[in-house]
C-alpha positions as CSV (number, residue, x, y, z in Angstrom):
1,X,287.0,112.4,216.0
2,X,285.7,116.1,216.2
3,X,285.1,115.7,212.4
4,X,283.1,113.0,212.5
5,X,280.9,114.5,215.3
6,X,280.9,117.4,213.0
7,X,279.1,115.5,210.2
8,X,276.8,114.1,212.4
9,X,275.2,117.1,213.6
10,X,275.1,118.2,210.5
11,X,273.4,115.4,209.4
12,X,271.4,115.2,212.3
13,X,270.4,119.4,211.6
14,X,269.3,118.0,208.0
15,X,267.3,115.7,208.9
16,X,265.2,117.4,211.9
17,X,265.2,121.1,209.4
18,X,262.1,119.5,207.7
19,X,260.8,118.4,211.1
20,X,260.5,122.1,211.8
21,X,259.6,123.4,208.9
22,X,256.8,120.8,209.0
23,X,255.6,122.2,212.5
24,X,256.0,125.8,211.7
25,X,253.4,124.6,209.0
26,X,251.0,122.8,210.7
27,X,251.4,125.7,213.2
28,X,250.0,128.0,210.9
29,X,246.9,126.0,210.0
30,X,246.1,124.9,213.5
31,X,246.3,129.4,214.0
32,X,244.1,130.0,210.4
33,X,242.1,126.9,210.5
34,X,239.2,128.8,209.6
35,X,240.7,130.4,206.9
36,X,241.8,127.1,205.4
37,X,238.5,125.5,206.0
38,X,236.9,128.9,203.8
39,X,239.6,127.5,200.8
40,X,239.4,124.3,201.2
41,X,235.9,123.6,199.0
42,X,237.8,125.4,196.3
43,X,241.0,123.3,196.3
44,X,238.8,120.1,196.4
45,X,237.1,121.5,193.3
46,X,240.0,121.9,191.3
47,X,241.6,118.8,192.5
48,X,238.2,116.6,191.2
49,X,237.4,118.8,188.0
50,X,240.6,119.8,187.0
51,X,243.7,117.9,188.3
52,X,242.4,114.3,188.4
53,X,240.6,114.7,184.6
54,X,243.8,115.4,183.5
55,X,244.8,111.4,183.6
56,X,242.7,110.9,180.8
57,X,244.9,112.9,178.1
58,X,246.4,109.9,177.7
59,X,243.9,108.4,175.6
60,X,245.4,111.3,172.6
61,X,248.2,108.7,172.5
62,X,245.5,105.3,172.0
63,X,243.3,104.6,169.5
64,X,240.6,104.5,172.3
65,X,236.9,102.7,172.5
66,X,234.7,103.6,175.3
67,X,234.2,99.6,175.6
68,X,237.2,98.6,176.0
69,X,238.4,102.0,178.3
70,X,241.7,103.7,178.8
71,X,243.8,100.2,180.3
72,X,242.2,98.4,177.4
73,X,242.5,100.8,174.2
74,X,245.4,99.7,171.9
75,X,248.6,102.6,171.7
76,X,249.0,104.5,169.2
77,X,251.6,107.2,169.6
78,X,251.7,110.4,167.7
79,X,249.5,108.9,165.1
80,X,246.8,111.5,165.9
81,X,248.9,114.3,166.5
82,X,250.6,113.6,162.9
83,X,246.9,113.2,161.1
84,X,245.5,116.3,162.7
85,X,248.8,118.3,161.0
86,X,248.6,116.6,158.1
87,X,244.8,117.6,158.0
88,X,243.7,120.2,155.1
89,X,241.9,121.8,158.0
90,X,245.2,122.4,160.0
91,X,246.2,125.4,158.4
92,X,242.6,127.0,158.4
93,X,242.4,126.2,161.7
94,X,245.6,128.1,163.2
95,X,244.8,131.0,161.2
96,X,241.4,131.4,162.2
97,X,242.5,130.9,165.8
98,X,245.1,133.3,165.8
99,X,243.0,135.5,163.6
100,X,240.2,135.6,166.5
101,X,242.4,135.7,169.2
102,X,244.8,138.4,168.6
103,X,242.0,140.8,167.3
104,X,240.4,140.1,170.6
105,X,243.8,140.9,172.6
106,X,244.3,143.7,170.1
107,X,241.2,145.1,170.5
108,X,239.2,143.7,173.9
109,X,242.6,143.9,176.1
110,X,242.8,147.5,176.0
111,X,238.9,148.2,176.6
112,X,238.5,147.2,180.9
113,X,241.8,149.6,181.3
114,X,240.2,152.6,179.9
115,X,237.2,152.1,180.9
116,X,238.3,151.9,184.1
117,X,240.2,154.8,184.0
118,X,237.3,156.5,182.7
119,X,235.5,155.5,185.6
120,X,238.1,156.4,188.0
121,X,238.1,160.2,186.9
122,X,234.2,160.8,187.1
123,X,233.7,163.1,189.7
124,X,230.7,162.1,190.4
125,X,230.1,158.7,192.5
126,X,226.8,158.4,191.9
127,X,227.4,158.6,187.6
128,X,230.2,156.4,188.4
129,X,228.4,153.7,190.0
130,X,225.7,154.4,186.9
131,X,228.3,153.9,184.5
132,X,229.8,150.0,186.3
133,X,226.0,148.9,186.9
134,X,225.2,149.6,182.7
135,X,228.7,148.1,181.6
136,X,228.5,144.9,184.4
137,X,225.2,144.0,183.0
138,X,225.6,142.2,179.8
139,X,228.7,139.7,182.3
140,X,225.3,138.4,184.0
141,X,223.3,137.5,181.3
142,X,223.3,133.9,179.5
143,X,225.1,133.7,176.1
144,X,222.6,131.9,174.7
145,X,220.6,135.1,175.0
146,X,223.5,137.1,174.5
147,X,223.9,135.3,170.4
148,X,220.1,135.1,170.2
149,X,220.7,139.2,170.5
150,X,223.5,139.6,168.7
151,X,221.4,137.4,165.7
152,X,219.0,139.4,166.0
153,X,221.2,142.6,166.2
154,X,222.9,141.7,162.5
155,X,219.9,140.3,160.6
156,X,218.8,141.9,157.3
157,X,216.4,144.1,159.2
158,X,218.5,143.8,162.4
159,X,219.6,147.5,164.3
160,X,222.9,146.9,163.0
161,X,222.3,146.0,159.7
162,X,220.0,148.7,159.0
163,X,222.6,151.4,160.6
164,X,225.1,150.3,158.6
165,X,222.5,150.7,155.3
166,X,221.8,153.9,156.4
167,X,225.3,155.4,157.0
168,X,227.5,153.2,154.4
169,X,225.0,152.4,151.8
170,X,225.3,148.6,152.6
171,X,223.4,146.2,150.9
172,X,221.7,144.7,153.4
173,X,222.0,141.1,153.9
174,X,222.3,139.4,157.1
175,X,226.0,140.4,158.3
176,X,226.8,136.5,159.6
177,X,226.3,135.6,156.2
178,X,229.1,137.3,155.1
179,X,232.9,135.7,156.2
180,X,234.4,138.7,156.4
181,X,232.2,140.0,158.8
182,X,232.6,137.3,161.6
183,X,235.6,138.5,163.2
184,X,234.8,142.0,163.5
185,X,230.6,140.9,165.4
186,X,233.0,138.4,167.6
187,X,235.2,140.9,169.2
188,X,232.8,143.7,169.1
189,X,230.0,141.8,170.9
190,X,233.0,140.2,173.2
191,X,234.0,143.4,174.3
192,X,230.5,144.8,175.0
193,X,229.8,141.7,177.1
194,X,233.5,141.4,179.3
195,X,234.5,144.9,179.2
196,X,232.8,146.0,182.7
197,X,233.5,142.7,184.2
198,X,237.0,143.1,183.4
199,X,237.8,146.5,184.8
200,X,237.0,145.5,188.3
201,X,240.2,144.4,188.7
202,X,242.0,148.0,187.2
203,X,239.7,149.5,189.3
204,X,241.0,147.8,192.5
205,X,244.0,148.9,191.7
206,X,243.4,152.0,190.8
207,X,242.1,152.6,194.6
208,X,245.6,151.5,196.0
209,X,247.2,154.0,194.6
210,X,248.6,155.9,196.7
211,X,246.6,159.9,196.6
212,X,250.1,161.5,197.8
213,X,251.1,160.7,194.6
214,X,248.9,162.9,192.8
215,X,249.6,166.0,195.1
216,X,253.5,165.6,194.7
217,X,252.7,165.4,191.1
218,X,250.9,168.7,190.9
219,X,253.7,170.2,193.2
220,X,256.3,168.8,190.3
221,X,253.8,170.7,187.7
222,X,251.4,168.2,186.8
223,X,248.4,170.3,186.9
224,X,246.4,168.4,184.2
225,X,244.5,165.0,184.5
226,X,246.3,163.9,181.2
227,X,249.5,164.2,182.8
228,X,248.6,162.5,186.1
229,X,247.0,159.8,183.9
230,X,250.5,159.5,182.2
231,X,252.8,160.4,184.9
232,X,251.2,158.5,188.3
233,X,247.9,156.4,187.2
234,X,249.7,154.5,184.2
235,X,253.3,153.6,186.1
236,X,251.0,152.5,188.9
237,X,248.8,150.6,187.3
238,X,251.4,148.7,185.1
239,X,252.3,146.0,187.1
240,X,248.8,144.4,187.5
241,X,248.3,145.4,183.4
242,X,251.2,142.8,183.3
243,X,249.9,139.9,185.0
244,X,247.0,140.1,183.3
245,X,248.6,140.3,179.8
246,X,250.8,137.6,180.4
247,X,247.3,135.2,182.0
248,X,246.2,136.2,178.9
249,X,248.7,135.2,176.8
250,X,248.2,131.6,178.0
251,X,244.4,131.8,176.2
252,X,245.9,133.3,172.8
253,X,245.2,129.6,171.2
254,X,241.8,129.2,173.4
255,X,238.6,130.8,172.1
256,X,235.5,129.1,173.2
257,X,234.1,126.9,171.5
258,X,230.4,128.1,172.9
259,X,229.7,131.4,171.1
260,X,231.3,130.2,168.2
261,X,228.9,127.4,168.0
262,X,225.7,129.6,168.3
263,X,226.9,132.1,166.0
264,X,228.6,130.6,162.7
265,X,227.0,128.3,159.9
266,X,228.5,126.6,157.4
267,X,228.9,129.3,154.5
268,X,231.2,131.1,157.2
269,X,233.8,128.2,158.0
270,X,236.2,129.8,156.7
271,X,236.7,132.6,158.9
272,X,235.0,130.9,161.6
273,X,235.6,127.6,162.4
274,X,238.5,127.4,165.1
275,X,240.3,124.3,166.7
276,X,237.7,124.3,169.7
277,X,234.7,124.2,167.3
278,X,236.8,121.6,165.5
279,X,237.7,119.8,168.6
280,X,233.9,120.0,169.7
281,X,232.7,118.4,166.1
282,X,235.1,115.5,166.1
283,X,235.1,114.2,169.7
284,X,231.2,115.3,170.2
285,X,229.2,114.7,166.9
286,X,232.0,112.1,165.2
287,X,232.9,110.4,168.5
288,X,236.8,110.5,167.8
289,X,237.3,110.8,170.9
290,X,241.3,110.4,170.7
291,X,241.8,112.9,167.9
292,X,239.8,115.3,169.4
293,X,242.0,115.0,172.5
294,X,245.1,114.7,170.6
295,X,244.3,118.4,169.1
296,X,243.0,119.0,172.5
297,X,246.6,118.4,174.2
298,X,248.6,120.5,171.4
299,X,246.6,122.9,171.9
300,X,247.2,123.2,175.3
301,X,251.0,122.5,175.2
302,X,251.0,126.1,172.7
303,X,249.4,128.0,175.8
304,X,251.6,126.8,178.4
305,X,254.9,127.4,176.2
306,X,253.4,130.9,175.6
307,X,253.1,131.8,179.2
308,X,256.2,130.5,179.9
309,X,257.6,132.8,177.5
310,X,255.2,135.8,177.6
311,X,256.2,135.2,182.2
312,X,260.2,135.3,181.0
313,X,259.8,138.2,179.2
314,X,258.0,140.0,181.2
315,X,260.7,139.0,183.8
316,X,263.5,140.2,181.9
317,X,262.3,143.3,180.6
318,X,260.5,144.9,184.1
319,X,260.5,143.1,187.8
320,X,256.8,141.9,187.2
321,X,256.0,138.4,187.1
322,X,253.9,136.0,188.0
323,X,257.0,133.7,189.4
């Protein structure tokens, strides 16, 4: 008998546990209302741009027509998934992805953390401030303009181009005419337009820190700025150089499609033409509208297994991580 009272209450604790835990919640909105009202046109963004568009991957699985929409467009499978890796573009494709990409993570990763450092050990505020307004600036500014600069930059009588004559004896042609020369104007140009944009966030942290640290450092014989830098600004800084590494790592098969597009031509295809530029030509200009999202889909399913794995590692290795 006292058993079976037992069980009840227990069962009866169950049941009312989510009961409470659903007041304690409602608790807290009624308390922050305000708060959630202040988040609340950013939720309903994402929810009607990002989460409810997502239904529609399904049409990468149909061999879909607009007139007959996504109920009415016959199944197909993996059909376009198999003809996209059987494609004699696949293999260009990957390369010149990961080719782009890793050069800009190589490179352009590296670039907001010293900067900010940089920034962080002017002693002057007023240079310092200088130096953010100068490097923010090129964030703000269209990248229509940005490419029509950049063109104009690398042209046969372009800044660039003329530099380059002038110190390396080069012969002079317009520099995005040349293949080889694509990947090196992309990251370059990507860096000088993210890389003061991107050390807000090092900077941020950089103010945290802790300025005890620094004065227990030079008690422990520190006396240098290197060695702080090494010793108390870099260990400090880590963690949030983590999390952004491994967001990061969930873009490695994602370079946009935009700059691309205003930039290349056809003689440069070969070191230029990525699977957003080729999703962009077959689902805008052709109309494939299902291969384009079939490519679309893999291409996303790569980023999400890579910052699964890039979170894991990170996980394993330190006690950073972004769950």
């Amino acid at each position: 008998m006292n058993k079976a009272i037992q069980l009840q209450n227990s069962a009866f604790g169950a049941m009312s546990k989510p009961k409470k835990q659903k007041s304690i919640v409602w608790q807290r909105i009624k308390r922050n209302k305000e708060i959630y009202l202040l988040i609340l046109p950013v939720i309903i963004y994402y929810i009607l741009f990002h989460y409810k568009p997502m239904y529609g991957v399904v049409i990468a699985f149909q061999d879909f027509r607009p007139r007959k929409g996504i109920s009415g467009s016959e199944w197909v499978g993996l059909e376009n998934f198999m003809t996209f890796f059987k494609s004699i573009y696949f293999g260009r494709l990957i390369r010149n992805t990961l080719r782009i990409s890793l050069s800009t993570l190589i490179f352009g990763f590296p670039a907001p953390i010293i900067l900010a450092l940089m920034i962080n050990e002017l002693r002057s505020k007023y240079f310092a401030r200088f130096v953010q307004t100068i490097t923010y600036m090129p964030h703000f500014i269209s990248l229509v303009v940005i490419c029509a600069m950049i063109r104009d930059f690398v042209k046969s009588n372009g800044v660039i181009t003329q530099l380059l004559v002038a110190l390396f004896g080069y012969d002079g042609k317009d520099l995005l005419s040349k293949a080889s020369a694509f990947v090196p104007i992309y990251v370059i140009s990507n860096i000088w337009q993210g890389v003061g944009w991107g050390s807000i966030v090092y900077l941020a942290a950089l103010t945290a820190i802790d300025p005890q640290l620094y004065e227990a450092a030079e008690v422990d014989g520190c006396s240098t700025r290197w060695k702080k830098i090494i010793h108390i600004t870099l260990p400090c800084l880590l963690p949030t150089i983590i999390i952004m590494f491994i967001m990061r790592m969930g873009q490695i098969m994602s370079v946009g499609y935009e700059k691309i597009i205003l930039l290349y031509n056809e003689g440069i295809y070969e070191t230029a033409d990525v699977i957003s530029t080729y999703v962009y030509r077959m689902g805008i200009v052709n109309r494939q509208y299902s291969f384009s999202a079939a490519v679309g889909l893999f291409n996303s399913v790569i980023n999400f297994a890579l910052v699964i794995l890039a979170n894991k590692i990170s996980r394993a290795v330190s006690e950073t991580s972004l769950w």
